[in-house]
C-alpha positions as CSV (number, residue, x, y, z in Angstrom):
1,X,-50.8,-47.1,-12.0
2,X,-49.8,-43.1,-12.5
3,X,-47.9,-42.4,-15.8
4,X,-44.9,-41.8,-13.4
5,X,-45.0,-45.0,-12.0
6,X,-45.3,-46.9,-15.4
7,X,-41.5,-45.5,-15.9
8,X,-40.2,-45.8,-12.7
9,X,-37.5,-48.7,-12.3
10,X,-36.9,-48.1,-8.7
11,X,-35.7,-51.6,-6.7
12,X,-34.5,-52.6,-10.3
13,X,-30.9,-53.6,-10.7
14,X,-29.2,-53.1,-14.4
15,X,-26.5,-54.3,-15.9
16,X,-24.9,-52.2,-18.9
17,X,-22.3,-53.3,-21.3
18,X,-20.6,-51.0,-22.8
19,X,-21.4,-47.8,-20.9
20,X,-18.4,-46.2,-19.8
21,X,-18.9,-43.6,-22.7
22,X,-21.1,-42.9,-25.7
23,X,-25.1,-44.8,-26.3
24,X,-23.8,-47.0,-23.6
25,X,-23.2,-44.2,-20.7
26,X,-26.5,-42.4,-21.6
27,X,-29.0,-45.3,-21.7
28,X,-27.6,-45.7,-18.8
29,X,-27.9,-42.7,-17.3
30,X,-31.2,-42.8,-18.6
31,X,-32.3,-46.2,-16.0
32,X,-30.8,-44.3,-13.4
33,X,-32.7,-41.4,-13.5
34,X,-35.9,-43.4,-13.5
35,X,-34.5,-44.7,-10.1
36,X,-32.5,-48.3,-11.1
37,X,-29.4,-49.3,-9.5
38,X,-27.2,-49.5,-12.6
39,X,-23.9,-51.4,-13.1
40,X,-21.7,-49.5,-15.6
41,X,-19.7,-52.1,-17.9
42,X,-16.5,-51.5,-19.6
43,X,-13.3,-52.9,-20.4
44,X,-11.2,-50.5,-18.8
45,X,-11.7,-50.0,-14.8
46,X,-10.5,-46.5,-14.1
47,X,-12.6,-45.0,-17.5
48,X,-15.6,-46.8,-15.8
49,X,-15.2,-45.6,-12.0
50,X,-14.8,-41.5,-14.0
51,X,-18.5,-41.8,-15.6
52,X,-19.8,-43.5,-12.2
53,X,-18.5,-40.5,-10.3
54,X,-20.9,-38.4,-13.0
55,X,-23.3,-40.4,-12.0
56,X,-23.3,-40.3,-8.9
57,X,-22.5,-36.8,-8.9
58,X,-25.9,-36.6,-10.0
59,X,-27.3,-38.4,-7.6
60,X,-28.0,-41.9,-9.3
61,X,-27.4,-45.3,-7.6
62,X,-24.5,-46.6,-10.0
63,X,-21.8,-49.7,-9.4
64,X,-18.8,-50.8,-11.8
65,X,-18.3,-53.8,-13.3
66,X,-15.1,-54.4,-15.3
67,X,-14.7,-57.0,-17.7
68,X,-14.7,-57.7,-21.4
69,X,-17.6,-59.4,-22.6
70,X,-15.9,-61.4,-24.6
71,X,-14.7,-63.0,-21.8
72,X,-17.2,-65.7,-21.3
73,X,-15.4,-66.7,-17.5
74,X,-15.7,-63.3,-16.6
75,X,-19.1,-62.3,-17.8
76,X,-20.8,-65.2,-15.9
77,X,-18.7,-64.3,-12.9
78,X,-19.7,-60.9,-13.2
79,X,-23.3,-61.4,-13.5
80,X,-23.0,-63.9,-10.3
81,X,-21.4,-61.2,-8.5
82,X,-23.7,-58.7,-9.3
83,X,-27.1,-60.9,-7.9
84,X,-25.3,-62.0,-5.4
85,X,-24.6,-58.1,-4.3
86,X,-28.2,-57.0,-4.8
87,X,-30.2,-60.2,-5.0
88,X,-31.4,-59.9,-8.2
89,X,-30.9,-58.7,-11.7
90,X,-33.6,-56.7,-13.5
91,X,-32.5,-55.5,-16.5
92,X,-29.3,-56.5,-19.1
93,X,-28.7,-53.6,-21.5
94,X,-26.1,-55.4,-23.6
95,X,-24.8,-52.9,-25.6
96,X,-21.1,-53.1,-26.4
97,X,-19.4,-53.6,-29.5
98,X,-17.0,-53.5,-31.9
99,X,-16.9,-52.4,-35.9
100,X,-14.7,-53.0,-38.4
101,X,-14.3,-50.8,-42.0
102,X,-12.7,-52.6,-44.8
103,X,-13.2,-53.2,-48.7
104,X,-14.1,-56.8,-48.7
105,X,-10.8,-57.8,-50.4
106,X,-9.1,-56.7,-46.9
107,X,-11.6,-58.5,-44.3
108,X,-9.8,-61.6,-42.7
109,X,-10.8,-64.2,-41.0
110,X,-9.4,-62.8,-37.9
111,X,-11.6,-59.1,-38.5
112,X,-14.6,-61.0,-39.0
113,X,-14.3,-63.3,-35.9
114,X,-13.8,-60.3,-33.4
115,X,-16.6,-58.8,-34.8
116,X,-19.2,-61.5,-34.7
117,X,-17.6,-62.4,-31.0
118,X,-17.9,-58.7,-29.4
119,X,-21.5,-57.9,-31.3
120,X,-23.7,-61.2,-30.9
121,X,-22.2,-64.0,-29.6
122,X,-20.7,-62.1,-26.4
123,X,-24.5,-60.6,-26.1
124,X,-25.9,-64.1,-26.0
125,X,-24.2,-65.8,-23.6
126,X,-24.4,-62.3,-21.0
127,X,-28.5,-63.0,-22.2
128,X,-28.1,-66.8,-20.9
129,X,-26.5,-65.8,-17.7
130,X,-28.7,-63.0,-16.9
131,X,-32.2,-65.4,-18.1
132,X,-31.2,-67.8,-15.4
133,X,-31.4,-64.9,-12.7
134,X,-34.4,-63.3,-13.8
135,X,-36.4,-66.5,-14.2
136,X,-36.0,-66.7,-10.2
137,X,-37.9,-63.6,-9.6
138,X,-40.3,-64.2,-12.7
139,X,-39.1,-60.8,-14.0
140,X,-36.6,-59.5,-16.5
141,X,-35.6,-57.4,-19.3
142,X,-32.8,-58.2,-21.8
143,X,-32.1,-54.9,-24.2
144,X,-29.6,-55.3,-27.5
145,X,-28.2,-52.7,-28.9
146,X,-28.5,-53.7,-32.5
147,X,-28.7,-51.6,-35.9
148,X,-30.2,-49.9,-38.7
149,X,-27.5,-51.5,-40.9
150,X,-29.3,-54.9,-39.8
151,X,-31.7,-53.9,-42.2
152,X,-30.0,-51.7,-44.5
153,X,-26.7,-52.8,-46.4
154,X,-23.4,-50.3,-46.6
155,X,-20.1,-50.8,-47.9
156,X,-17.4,-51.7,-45.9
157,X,-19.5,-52.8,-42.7
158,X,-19.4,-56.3,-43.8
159,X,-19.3,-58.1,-40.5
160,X,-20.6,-55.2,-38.3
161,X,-23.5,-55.8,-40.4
162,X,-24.4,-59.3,-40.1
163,X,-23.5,-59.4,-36.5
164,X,-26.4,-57.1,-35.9
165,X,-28.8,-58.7,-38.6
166,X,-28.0,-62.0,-36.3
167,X,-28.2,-59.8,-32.8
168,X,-31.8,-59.0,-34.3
169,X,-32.7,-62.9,-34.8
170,X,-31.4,-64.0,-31.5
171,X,-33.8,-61.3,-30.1
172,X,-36.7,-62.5,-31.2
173,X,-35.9,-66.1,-30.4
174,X,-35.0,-65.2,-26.6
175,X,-38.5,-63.4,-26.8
176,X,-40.3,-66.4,-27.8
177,X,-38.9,-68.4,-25.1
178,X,-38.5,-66.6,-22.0
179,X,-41.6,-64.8,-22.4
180,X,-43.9,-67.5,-20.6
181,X,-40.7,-66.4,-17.5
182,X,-42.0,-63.2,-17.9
183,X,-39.0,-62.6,-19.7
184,X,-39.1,-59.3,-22.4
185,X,-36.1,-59.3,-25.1
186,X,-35.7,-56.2,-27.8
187,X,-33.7,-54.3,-29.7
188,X,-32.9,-50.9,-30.1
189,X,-31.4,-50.0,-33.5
190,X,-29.5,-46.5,-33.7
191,X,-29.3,-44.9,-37.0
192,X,-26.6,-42.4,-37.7
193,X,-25.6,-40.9,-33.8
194,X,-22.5,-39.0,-32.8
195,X,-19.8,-41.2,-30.7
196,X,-16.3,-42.1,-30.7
197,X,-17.2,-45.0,-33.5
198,X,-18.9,-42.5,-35.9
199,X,-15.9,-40.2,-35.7
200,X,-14.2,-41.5,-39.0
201,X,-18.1,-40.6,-40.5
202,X,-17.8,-37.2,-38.7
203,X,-14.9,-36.0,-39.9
204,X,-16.3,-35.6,-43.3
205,X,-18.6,-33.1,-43.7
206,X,-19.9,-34.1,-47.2
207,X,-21.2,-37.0,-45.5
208,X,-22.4,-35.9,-42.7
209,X,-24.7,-33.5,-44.7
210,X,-25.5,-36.2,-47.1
211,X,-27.0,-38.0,-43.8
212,X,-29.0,-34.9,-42.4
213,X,-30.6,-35.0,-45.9
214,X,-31.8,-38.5,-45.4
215,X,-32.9,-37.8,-42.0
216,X,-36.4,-36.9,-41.4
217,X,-35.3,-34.4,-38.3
218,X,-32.3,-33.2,-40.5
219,X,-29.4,-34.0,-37.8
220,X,-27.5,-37.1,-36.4
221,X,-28.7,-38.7,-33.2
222,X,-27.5,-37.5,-29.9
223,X,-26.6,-40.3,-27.1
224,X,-29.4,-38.6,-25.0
225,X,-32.0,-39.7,-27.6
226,X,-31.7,-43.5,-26.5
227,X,-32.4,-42.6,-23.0
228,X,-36.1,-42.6,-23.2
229,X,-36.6,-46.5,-25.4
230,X,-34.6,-47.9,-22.9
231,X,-36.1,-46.4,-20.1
232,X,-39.5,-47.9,-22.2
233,X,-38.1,-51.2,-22.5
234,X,-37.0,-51.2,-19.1
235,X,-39.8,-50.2,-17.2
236,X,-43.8,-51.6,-16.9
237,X,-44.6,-48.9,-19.5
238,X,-42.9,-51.6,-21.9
239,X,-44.5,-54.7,-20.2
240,X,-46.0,-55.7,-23.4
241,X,-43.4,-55.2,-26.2
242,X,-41.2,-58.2,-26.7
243,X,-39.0,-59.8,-29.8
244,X,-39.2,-56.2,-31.3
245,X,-36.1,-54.1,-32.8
246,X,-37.0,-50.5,-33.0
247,X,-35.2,-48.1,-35.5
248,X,-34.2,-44.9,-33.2
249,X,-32.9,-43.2,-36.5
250,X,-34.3,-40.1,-37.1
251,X,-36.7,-41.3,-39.5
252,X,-33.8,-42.4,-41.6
253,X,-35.5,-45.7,-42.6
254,X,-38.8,-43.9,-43.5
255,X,-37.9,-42.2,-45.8
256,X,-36.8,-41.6,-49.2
């Protein structure tokens, strides 16, 4: 197998939550360049069909699928939809989510439940669907987008980061039994990036220097910088890595 080939993903189908904009929209630009058929997932229909014209302006293979993830009807329907369009499903990239900043005397029951339900519970039961249609082909990759605040505690993040921490766990339980399906599960944990989430962070500059001290390679994460894991992941180069969460951070995590 040539090192090109190791990477390709050509004849794969994807599924990516979350990629209308942001880590979403360049991991999965990032499977499309490597020759996947990718289905861009977002909330909002015509903010998904303006990055698929990118796309395709570009010359990827790339279909739409609106729905919110926390919609458990909808996500199964959309996942049927989506095999029964191509015959199969390849890879999930589950990858949307929600956070939530609050001293802990604000949080209320109601924050913490819309956290917990857009950052792990919604990503399991898209994992469940999409298991059932990779265990027909004996193939499949399943992606979360977790976090370095899995691992690292930070004020204010409460629920963000023990939906994460949990995203993290589920991973390596999925790996441990879909594996003998041929069946890979991971996690990709993004340290400090730029995106519309970070933008309260990026306004401050004191902070944002504070962060490029931390950082081995002295700067924030661009989108484009998770292009290449989950291209990794994705593809036969990756064939043995399962139940892993890998810190794309910069080095932030290395360091002290």
């Amino acid at each position: 197998m040539t090192g090109s080939s190791l990477f390709s993903l050509k004849g794969r189908t994807a599924l990516v939550t979350g990629a209308s904009r942001g880590l979403g929209f360049a991991m999965a630009e990032g499977l499309a360049e490597a020759g996947a058929t990718v289905f861009l997932n977002g909330r909002d229909a015509d903010t998904l069909q303006t990055a698929a014209a990118l796309l395709r302006d570009r010359g990827h293979a790339v279909e739409t699928a609106p729905f919110d993830v926390t919609d458990h009807a909808a996500a199964q329907a959309a996942v049927a939809d989506v095999t029964a369009r191509m015959g199969r499903l390849d890879i999930l990239l589950a990858n949307a989510g929600h956070t939530h900043r609050a001293p802990l005397a604000d949080w209320t029951l109601e924050d913490w439940r819309r956290i917990v339900d857009a950052d792990v519970t919604a990503s399991f039961f898209l994992a469940q669907e999409a298991a059932a249609a990779m265990r027909r082909h004996g193939f499949g990759r399943i992606i979360f987008t977790t976090s370095i605040t899995a691992t690292r505690g930070r004020a204010t993040i409460h629920g963000y980061a023990a939906a994460k921490a949990a995203l993290a766990a589920v991973t390596r339980s999925l790996a441990a039994e879909l594996g003998s399906d041929g069946i890979t599960c991971n996690a990709i944990a993004p340290g400090y990036f730029e995106t519309d989430l970070t933008v309260p962070l990026l306004v401050r500059p004191e902070f944002v220097a504070w962060v490029n001290s931390r950082v081995a390679l002295r700067r924030w994460g661009r989108p484009r910088d998770l292009a290449g894991i989950a291209v990794l992941l994705a593809s036969e180069a990756g064939a043995y890595i399962t139940g892993q969460e890998i810190a794309v951070d910069g080095g932030l995590t290395t360091t002290l």
